[in-house]
TORMI-508499 format. One record per atom (N, C-alpha, C): residue in three letters; x, y, z. Coordinates in steps of 0.1 Angstrom, whole numbers, plus 5000, padded with zeros to 4 digits. Example, Ala and Ser with C-alpha at 12.3 -4.5 7.8 and 13.67 -1.06 7.14 Angstrom:
% TORMI-508499
ALA513249435078ALA512349555078ALA513249675078SER512849785071SER513749895071SER512950005079
//
This chain:
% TORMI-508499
UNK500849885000UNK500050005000UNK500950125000UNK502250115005UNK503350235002UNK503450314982UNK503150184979UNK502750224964UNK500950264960UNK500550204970UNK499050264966UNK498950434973UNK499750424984UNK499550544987UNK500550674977UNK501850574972UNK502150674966UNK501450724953UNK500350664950UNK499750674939UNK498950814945UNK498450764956UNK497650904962UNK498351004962UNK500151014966UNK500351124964UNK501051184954UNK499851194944UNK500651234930UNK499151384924UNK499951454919UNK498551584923UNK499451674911UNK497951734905UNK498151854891UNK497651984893UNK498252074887UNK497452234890UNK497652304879UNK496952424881UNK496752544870UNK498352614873UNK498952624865UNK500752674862UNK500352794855UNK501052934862UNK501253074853UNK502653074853UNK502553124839UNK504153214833UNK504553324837UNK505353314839UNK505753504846UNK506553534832UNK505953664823UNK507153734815UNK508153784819UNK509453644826UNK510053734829UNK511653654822UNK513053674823UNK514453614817UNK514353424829UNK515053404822UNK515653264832UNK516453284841UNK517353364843UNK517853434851UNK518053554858UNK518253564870UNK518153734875UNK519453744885UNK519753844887UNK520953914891UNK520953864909UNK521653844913UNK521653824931UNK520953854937UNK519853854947UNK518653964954UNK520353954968UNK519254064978UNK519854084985UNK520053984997UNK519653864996UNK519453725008UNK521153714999UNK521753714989UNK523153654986UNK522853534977UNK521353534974UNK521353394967UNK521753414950UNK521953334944UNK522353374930UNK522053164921UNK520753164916UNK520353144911UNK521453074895UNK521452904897UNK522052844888UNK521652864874UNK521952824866UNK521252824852UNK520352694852UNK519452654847UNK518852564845UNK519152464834UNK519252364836UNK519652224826UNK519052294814UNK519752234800UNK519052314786UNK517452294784UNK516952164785UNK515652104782UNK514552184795UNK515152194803UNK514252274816UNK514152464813UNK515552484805UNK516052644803UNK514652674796UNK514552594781UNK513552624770UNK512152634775UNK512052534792UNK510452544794UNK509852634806UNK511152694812UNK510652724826UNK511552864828UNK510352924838UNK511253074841UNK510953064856UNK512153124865UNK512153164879UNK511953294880UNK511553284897UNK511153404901UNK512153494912UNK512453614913UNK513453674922UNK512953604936UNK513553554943UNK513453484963UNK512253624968UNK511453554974UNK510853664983UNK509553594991UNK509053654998UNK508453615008UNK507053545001UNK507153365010UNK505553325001UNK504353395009UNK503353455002UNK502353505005UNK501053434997UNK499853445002UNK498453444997UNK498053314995UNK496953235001UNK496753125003UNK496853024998UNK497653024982UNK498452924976UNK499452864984UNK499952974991UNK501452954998UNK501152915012UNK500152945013UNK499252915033UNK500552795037UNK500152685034UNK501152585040UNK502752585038UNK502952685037UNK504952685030UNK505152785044UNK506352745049UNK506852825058UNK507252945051UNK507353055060UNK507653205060UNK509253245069UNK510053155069UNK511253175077UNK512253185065UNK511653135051UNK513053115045UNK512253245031UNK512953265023UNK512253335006UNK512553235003UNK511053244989UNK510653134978UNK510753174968UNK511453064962UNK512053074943UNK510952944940UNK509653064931UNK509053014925UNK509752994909UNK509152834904UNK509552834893UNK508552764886UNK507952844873UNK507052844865UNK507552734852UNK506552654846UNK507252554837UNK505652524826UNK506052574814UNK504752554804UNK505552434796UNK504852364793UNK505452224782UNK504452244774UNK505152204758UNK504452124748UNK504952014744UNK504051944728UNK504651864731UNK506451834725UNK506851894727UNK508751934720UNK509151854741UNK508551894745UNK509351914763UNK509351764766UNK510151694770UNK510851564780UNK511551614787UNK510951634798UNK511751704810UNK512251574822UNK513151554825UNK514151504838UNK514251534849UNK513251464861UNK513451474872UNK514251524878UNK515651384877UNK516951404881UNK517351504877UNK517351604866UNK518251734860UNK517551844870UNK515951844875UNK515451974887UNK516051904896UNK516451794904UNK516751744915UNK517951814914UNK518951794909UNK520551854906UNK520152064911UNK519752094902UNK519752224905UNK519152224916UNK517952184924UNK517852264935UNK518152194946UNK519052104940UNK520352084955UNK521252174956UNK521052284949UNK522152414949UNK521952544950UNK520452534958UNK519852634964UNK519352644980UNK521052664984UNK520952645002UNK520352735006UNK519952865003UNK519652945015UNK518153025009UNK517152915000UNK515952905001UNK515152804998UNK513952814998UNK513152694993UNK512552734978UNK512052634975UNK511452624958UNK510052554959UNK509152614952UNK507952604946UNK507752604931UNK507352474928UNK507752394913UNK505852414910UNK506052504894UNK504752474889UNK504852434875UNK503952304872UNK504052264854UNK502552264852UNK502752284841UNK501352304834UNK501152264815UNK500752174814UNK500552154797UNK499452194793UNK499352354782UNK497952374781UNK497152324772UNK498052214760UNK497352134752UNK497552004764UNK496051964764UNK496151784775UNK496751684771UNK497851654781UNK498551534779UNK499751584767UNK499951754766UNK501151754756UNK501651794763UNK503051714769UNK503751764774UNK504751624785UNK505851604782UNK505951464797UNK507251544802UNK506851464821UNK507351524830UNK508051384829UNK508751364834UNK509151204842UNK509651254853UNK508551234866UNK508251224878UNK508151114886UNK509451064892UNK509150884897UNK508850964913UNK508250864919UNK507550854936UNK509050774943UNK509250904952UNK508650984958UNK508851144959UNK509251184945UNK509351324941UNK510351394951UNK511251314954UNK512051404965UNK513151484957UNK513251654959UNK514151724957UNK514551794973UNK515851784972UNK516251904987UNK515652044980UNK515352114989UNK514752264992UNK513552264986UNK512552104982UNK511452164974UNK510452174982UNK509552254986UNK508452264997UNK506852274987UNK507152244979UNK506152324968UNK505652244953UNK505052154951UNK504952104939UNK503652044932UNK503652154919UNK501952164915UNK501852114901UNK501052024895UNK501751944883UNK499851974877UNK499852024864UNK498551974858UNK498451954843UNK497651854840UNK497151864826UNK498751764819UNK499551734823UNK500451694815UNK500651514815UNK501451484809UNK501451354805UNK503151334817UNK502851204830UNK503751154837UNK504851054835UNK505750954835UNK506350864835UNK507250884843UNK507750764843UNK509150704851UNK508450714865UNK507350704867UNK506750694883UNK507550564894UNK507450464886UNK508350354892UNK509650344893UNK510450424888UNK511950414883UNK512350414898UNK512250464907UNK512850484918UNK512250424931UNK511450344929UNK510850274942UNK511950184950UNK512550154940UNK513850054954UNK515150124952UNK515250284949UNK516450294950UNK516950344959UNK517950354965UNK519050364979UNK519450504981UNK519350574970UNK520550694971UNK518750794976UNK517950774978UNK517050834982UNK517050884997UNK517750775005UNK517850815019UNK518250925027UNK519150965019UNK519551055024UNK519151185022UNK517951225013UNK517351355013UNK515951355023UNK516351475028UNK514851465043UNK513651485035UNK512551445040UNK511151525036UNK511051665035UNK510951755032UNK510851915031UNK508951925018UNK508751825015UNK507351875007UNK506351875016UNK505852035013UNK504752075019UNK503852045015UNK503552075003UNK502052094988UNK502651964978UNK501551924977UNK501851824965UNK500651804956UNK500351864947UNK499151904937UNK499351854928UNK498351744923UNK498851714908UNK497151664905UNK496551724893UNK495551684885UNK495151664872UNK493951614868UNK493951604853UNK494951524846UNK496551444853UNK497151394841UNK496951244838UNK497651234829UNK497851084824UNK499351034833UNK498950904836UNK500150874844UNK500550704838UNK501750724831UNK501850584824UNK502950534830UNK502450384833UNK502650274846UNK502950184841UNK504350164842UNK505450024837UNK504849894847UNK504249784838UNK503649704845UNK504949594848UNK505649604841UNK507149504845UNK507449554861UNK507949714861UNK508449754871UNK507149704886UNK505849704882UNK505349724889UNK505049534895UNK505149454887UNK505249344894UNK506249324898UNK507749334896UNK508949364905UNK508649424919UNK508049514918UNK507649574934UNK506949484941UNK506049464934UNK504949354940UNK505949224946UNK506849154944UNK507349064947UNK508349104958UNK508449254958UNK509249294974UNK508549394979UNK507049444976UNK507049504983UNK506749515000UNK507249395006UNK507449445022UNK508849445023UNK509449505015UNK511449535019UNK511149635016UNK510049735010UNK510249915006UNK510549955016UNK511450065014UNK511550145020UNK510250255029UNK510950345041UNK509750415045UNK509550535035UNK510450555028UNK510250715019UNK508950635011UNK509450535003UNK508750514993UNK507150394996UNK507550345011UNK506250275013UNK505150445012UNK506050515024UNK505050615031UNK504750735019UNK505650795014UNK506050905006UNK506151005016UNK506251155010UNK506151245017UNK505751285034UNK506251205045UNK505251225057UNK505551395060UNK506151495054UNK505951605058UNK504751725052UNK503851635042UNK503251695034UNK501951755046UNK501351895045UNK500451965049UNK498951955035UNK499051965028UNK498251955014UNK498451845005UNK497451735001UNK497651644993UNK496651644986UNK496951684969UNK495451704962UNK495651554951UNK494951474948UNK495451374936UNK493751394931UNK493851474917UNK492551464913UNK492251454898UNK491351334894UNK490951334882UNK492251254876UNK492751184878UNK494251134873UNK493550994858UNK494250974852UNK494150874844UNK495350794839UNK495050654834UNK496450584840UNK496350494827UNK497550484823UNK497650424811UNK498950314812UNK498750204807UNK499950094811UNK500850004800UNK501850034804UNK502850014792UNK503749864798UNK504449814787UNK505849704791UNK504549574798UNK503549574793UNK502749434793UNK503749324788UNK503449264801UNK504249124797UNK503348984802UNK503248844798UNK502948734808UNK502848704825UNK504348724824UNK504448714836UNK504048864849UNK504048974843UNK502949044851UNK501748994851UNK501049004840UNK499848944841UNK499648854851UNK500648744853UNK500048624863UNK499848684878UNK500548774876UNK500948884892UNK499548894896UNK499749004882UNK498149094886UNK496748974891UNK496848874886UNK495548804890UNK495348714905UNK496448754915UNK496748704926UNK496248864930UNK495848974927UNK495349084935UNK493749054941UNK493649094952UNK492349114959UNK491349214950UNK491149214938UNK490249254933UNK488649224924UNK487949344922UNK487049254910UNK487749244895UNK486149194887UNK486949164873UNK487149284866UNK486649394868UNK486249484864UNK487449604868UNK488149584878UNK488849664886UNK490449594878UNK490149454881UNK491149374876UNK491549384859UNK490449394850UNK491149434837UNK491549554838UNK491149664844UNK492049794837UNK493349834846UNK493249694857UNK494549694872UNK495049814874UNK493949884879UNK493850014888UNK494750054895UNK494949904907UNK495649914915UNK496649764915UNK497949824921UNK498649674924UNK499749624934UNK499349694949UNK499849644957UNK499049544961UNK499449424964UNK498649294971UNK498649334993UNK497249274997UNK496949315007UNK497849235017UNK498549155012UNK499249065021UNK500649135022UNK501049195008UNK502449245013UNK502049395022UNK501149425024UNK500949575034UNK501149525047UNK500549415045UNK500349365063UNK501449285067UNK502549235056UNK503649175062UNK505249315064UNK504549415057UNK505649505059UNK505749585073UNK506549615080UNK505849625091UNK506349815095UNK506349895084UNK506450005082UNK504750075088UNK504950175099UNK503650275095UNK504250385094UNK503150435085UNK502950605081UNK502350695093UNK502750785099UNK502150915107UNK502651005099UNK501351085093UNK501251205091UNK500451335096UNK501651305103UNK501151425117UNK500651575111UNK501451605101UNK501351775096UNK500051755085UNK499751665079UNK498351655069UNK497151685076UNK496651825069UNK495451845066UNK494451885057UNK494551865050UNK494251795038UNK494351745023UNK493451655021UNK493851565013UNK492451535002UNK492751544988UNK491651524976UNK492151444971UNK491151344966UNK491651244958UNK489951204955UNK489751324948UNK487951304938UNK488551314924UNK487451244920UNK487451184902UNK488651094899UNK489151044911UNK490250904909UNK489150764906UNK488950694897UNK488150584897UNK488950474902UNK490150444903UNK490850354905UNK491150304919UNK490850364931UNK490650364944UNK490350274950UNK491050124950UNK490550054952UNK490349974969UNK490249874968UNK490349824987UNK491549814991UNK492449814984UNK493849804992UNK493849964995UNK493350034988UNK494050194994UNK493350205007UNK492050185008UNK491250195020UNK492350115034UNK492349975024UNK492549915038UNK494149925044UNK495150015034UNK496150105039UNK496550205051UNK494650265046UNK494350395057UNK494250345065UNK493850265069UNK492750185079UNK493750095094UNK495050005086UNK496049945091UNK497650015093UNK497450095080UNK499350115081UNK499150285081UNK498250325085UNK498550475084UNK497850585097UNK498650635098UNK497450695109UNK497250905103UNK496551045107UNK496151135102UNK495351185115UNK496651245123UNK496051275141UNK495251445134UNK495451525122UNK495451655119UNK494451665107UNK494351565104UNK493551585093UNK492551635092UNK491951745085UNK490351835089UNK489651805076UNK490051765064UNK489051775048UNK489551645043UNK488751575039UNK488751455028UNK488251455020UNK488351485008UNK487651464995UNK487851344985UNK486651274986UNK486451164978UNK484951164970UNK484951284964UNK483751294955UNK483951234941UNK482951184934UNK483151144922UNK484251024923UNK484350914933UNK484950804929UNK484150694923UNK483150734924UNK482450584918UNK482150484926UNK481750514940UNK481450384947UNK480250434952UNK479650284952UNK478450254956UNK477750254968UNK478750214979UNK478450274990UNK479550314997UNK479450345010UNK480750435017UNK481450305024UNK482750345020UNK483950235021UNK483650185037UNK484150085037UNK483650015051UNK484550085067UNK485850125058UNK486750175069UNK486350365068UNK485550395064UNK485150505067UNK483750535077UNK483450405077UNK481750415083UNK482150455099UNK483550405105UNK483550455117UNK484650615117UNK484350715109UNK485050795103UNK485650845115UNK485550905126UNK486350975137UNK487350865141UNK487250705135UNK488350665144UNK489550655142UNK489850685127UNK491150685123UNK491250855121UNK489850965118UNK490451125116UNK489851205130UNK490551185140UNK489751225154UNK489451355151UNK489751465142UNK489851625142UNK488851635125UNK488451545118UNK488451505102UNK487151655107UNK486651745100UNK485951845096UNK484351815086UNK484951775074UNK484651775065UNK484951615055UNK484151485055UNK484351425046UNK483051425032UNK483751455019UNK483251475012UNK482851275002UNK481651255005UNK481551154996UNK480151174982UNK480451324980UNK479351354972UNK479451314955UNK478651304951UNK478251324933UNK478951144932UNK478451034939UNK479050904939UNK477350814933UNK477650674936UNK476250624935UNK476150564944UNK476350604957UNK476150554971UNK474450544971UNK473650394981UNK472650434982UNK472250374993UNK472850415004UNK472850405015UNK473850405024UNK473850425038UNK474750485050UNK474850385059UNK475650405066UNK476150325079UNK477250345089UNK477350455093UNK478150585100UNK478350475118UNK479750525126UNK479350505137UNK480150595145UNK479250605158UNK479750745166UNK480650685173UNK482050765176UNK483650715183UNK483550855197UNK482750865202UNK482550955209UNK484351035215UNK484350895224UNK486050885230UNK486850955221UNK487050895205UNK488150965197UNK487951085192UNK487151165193UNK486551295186UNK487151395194UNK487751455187UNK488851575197UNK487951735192UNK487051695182UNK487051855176UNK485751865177UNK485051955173UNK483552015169UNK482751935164UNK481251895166UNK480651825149UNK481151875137UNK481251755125UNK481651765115UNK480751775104UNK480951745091UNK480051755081UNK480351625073UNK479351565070UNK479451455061UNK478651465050UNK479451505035UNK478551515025UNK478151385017UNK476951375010UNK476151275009UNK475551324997UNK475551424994UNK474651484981UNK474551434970UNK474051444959UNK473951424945UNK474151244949UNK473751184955UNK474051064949UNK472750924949UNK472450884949UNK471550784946UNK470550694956UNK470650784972UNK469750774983UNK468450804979UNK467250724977UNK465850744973UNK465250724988UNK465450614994UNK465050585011UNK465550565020UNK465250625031UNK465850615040UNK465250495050UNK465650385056UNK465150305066UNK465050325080UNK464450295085UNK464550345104UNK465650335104UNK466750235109UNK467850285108UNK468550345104UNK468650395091UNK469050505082UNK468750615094UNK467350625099UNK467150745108UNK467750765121UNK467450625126UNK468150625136UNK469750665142UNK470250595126UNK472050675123UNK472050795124UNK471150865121UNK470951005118UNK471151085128UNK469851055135UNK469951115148UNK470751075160UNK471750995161UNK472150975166UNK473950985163UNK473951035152UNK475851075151UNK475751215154UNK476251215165UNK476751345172UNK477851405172UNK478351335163UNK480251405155UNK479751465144UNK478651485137UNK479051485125UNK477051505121UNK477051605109UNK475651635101UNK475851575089UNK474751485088UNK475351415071UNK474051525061UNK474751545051UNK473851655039UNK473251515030UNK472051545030UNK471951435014UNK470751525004UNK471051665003UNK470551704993UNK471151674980UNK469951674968UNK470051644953UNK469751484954UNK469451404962UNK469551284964UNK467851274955UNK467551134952UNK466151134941UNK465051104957UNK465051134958UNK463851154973UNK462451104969UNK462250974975UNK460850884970UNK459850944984UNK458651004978UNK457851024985UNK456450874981UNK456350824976UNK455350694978UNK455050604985UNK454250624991UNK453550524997UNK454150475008UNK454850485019UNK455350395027UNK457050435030UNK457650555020UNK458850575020UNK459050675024UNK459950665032UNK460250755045UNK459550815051UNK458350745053UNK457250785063UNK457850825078UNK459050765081UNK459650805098UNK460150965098UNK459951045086UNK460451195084UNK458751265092UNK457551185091UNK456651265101UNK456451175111UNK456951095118UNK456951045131UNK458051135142UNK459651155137UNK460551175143UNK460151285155UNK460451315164UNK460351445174UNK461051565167UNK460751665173UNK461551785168UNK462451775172UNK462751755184UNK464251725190UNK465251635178UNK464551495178UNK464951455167UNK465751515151UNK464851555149UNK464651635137UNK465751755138UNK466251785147UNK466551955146UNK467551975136UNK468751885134UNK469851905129UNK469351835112UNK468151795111UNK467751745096UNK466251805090UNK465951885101UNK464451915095UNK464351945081UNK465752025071UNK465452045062UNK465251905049UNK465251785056UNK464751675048UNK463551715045UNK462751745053UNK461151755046UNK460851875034UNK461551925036UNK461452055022UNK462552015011UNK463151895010UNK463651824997UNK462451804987UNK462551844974UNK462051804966UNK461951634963UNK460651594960UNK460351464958UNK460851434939UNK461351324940UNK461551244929UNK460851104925UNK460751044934UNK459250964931UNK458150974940UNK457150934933UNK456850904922UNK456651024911UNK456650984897UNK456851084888UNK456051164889UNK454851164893UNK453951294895UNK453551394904UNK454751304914UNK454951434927UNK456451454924UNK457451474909UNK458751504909UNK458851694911UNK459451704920UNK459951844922UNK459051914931UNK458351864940UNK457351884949UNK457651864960UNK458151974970UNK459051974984UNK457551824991UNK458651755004UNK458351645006UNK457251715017UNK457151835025UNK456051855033UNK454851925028UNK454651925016UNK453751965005UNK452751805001UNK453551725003UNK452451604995UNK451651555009UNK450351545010UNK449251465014UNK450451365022UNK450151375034UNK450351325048UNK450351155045UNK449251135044UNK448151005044UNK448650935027UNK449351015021UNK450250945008UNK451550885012UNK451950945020UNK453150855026UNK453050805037UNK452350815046UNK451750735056UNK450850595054UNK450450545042UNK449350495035UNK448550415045UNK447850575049UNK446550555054UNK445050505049UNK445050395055UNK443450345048UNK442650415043UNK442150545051UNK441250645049UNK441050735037UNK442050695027UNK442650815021UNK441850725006UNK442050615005UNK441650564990UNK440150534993UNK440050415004UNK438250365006UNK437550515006UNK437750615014UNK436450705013UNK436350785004UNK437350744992UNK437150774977UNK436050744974UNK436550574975UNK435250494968UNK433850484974UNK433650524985UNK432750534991UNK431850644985UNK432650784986UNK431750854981UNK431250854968UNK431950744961UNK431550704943UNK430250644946UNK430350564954UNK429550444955UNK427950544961UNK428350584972UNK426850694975UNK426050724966UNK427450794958UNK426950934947UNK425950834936UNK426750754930UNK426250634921UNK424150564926UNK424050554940UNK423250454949UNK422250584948UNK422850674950UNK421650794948UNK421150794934UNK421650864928UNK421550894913UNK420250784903UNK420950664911UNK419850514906UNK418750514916UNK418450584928UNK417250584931UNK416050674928UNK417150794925UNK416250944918UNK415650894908UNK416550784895UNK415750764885UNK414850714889UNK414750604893UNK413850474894UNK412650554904UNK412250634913UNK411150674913UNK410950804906UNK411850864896UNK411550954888UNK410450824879UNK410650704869UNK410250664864UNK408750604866UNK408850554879UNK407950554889UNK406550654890UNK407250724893UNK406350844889UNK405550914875UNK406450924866UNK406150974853UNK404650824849UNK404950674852UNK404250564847UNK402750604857UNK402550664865UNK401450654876UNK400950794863UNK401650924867UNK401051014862UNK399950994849UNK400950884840UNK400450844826UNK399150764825UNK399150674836UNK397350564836UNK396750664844UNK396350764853UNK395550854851UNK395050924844UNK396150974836UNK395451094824UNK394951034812UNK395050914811UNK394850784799UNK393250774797UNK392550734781UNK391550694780UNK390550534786UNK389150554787UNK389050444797UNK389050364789UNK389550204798UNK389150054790UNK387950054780UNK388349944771UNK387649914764UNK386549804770UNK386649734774UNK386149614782UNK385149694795UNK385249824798UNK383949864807UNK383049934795UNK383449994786UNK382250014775UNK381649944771UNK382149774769UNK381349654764UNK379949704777UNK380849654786UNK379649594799UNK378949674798UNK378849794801UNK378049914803UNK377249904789UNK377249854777UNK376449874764UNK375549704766UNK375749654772UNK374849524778UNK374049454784UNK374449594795UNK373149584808UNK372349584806UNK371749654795UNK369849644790UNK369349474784UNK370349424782UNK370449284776UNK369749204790UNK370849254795UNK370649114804UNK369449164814UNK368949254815UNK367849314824UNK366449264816UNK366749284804UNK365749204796UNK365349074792UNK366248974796UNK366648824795UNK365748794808UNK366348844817UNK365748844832UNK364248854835UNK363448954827UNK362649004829UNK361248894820UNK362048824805UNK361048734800UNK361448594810UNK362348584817UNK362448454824UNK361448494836UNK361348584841UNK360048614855UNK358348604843UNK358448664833UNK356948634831UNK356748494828UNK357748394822UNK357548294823UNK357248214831UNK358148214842UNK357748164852UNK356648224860UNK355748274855UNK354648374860UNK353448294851UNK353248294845UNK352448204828UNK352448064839UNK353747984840UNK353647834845UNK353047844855UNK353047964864UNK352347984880UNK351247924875UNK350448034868UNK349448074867UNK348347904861UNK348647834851UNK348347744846UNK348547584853UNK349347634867UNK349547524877UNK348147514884UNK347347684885UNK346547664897UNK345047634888UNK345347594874UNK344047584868UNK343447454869UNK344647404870UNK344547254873UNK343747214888
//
């Protein structure tokens, strides 16, 4: 991990040109400025010694004057480590602040081997350019005897091309490295490594066999990200204290893999550290040896795990090891839709530290994160602004702060759908009774106002019939009387 960490400490920056000669006349400190190697002459100009100021310079001491030196490459420039190492071993009575800069990307190569040691350099800011010979010096000897003096170590944006020969050689010793080169820099105050891209040269068989004895995935393992093995960390019996680090970026590195964690974790310790930035690495969730984050950065401020596809937390409070204030734990932009009781419970209960998870796709449906209206205010105090996150699901409550949607939609209260249907069902039950005695009615109105039966005008035209039928049946039987008593 001396090589995973030296990978971390490799960092790029924005480089200005000063219009000014390669050389300048004595200042009054007595110092008098070497000429520069020919290939360094053509790309770089120094600055007269004078006092570092302005919060570039924040971490460079103020006891000595700084010979800043400005360096533009194209691609004509192969610049030589060893040739800056030589000159500013010949600058006793100040320090140096080294800036390179390629403004076409990747035109330009430095050959920069780890662990970038120059005497007097306090200062070193590399961006945009194309790296090599990174490995050239991991087992060499004549390194010992130059002290740490790097303050700032800034390097971003470059291409970093990685001899895979050299690098399974290391691998087969790496617990005989040395401390410069397991540890690198322990006097560094600023460590930026950002956005780096890694390209690999001198493929051979027998690396390859190396590489597939690494603790990694398949995925990690074809583009071998990384290639210290976890076994030679733990048999080396070197640690790192970097007592003067406070801080350290190493966002938009995709290559970050478990051995670097589990470096931090076993072989390194960061009693000063206040900022971590690990945005944009590409992990899914927060590395396992960060979940108990005060125990390895007891003073840590600020860990940044934002713009990732984390989707979910698991934090734990080191009460004992927390020497400083609550901190901040960013969480944002990344792929948290729900939170679980314990999600909440984590919540409220880390008292080191506010975790942010705005921009997160925030599901208000049905059932999801319903514990945002149970929690107490007390609870709540340090998160209340979760409830005024805009909602991302479901799609038709998207962009709709979360204390705006219907209570009883995220609580999925019974009440809220049935006495829908209930009042469908009323409205419906009614409607079908208005008809039906509307119809009712109209059929009664109608056989009143109607003409009468036909069948009572028969009868009624009859009556005289049958009154008369009746009337010859009585004289008849009147005639028989009468002719009975003649007899």
């Amino acid at each position: 991990m001396a090589c995973r960490m030296s990978i971390a400490m490799v960092a790029f920056c924005m480089i200005e040109l000063l219009n000014t000669v390669t050389a300048f006349p004595a200042s009054s400190t007595g110092f008098r400025p070497s000429p520069f190697p020919p290939a360094w002459k053509r790309a770089c100009q120094q600055s007269v010694p004078s006092v570092p100021v302005g919060d570039e310079y924040s971490h460079v001491s103020t006891s000595r004057l700084l010979v800043r030196v400005f360096c533009s490459l194209t691609d004509r420039d192969d610049l030589q480590w060893t040739d800056f190492r030589s000159w500013a071993a010949k600058a006793h009575s100040v320090q140096i602040a080294l800036h390179v800069n390629c403004p076409v990307r990747h035109q330009g190569i430095l050959r920069l081997p780890w662990p970038m040691k120059a005497r007097n350099l306090v200062y070193l800011k590399v961006e945009n350019c194309a790296l090599m010979d990174y490995e050239r010096e991991l087992l060499s000897a004549h390194l010992l005897g130059l002290s740490d003096s790097l303050r700032v170590l800034h390097i971003s944006d470059c291409l970093m091309y990685r001899d895979l020969t050299a690098m399974g050689f290391v691998m087969d010793n790496g617990k005989n490295l040395s401390k410069d080169v397991f540890c690198g820099p322990l006097s560094l105050r600023s460590l930026v490594l950002r956005s780096l891209t890694h390209k690999f040269i001198n493929f051979q068989e027998n690396t390859k066999s190396r590489l597939t004895k690494l603790d990694m995935s398949r995925r990690v393992l074809k583009s071998a990200k990384t290639f210290i093995p976890v076994s030679n960390l733990q048999e080396n019996p070197i640690m790192c204290h970097y007592h003067s680090l406070l801080h350290m970026d190493e966002s938009g590195n995709r290559y970050l893999g478990r051995q670097h964690f589990l470096f931090m974790q076993f072989k390194a310790s960061y009693p000063a550290l206040l900022a971590y930035n690990l945005s944009d690495i590409g992990v899914t969730s927060v590395p396992h040896e960060l979940t108990s984050w005060r125990f390895k950065f007891p003073k840590l401020q600020h860990l940044d795990l934002s713009r990732n596809s984390v989707t979910g937390f698991d934090f734990v409070d080191y009460h004992g090891m927390s020497t400083g204030p609550p901190g901040i734990i960013d969480l944002s932009h990344n792929n948290i839709s729900k939170i679980s009781k314990k999600g909440f419970r984590i919540l409220t209960h880390l008292h080191t530290a506010t975790v942010i998870l705005t921009g997160n796709p925030l599901s208000c449906k049905c059932g999801d994160n319903s514990y945002l209206f149970s929690l107490s205010a007390t609870d709540m105090a340090k998160y209340d602004y979760l409830r005024k996150l805009p909602c991302y699901y479901p799609k038709k409550s998207r962009g709709t702060p979360f204390n705006e949607i219907p209570r009883d939609q995220i609580l999925c209260r019974p009440t809220t759908r049935p006495s829908l249907k209930l009042t469908v069902s009323v409205t419906l039950g009614t409607i079908l009774l208005l008809i039906v005695v509307l119809v009712f009615c109209i059929a009664q109105y109608l056989k009143s106002r109607g003409p009468k039966p036909t069948v009572s005008e028969d009868f009624s035209h009859s009556q005289p019939d049958v009154v008369h039928v009746n009337h010859i049946e009585h004289n008849k039987s009147f005639i028989d009387n009468n002719e009975m008593e003649k007899f």
